[in-house]
N, C-alpha and C positions, 0 to 999 in steps of 0.2 A: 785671731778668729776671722774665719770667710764669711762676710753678709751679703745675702745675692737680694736683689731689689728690683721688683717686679713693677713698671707702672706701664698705664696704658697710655699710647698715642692715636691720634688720631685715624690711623692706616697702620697700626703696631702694638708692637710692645718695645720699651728700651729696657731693657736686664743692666742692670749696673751691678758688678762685683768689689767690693771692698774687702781689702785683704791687711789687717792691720799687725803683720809680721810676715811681709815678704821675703823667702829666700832665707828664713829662720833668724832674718838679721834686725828685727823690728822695725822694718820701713813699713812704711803703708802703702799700697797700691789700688789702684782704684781706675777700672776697665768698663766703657760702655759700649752696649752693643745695641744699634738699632735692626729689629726685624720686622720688615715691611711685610704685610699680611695683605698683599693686594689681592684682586679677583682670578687676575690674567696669571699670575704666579702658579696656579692650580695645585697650592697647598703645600709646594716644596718649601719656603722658610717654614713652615708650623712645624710641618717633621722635622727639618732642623734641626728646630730651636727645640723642641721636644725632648731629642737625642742629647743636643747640647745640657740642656738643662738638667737632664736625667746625669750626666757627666759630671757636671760640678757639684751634683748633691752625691754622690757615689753609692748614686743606684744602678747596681749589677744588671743589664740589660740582655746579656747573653754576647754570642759571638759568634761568627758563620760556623766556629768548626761544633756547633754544642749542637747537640738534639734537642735544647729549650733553648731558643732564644725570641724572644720580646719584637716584634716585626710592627711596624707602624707601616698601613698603606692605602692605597686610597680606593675606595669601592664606590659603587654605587649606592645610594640609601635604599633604605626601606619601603619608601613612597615610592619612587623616580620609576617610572614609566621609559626604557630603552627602545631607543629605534630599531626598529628589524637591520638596520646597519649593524650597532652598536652592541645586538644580539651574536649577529654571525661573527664579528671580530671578535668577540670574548669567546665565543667557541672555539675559531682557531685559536688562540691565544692558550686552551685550556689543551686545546690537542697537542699543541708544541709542546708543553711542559710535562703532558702524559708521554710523550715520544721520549722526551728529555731524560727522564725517569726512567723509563723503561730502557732506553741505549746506554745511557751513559750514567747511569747509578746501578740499576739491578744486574746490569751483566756482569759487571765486575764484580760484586758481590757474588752470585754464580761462578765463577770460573776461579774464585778464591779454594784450594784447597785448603782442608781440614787438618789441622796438623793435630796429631796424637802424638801423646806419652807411652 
């Protein structure tokens, strides 16, 4: 049996995994892993560890080629007040991906013939 063990640290969590038949052969093995959840990290171990964690418990998450897949990312809140900078780069931001979409996903889809029976 896998037992995953959540504690909290001071600037973290350590996940420790206990595995008391490794490799189908009855050893035990036992893995820890510190994730630092600092300020300046700007939320990259959380998603991580998120992903990670969603992995060892074998929750199906999805996968780039699915049309449902599970995307952890990082937004702005609901309060948060954006600076007229931080406005105009998310609009480009949102242009590119419209552009992205539009050149290089829908045209291809267009220029697919239809094959008939």
């Amino acid at each position: 049996m896998v037992r995953i063990t959540l504690e909290v640290a001071d600037n973290g969590i350590i996940k420790t995994i206990n595995d008391d038949n490794s490799n189908g052969a009855g050893e035990s093995l036992e893995k820890k892993r510190v994730y630092e959840f600092d300020k300046d990290i700007f939320h990259e171990n959380k998603i991580k560890f998120f992903y990670e964690l969603a992995e060892e418990l074998n929750i199906e998450t999805g996968n780039s080629f699915e049309d449902n897949n599970l995307v952890m990312d990082i937004d702005w809140g609901n309060s948060y007040i954006p600076t007229p900078e931080e406005i105009e780069l998310k609009i480009k931001l949102l242009k590119a991906e419209i552009d992205f979409l539009k050149q290089k996903m829908l045209k291809p889809i267009a220029n697919q013939e239809v094959v008939t029976k």
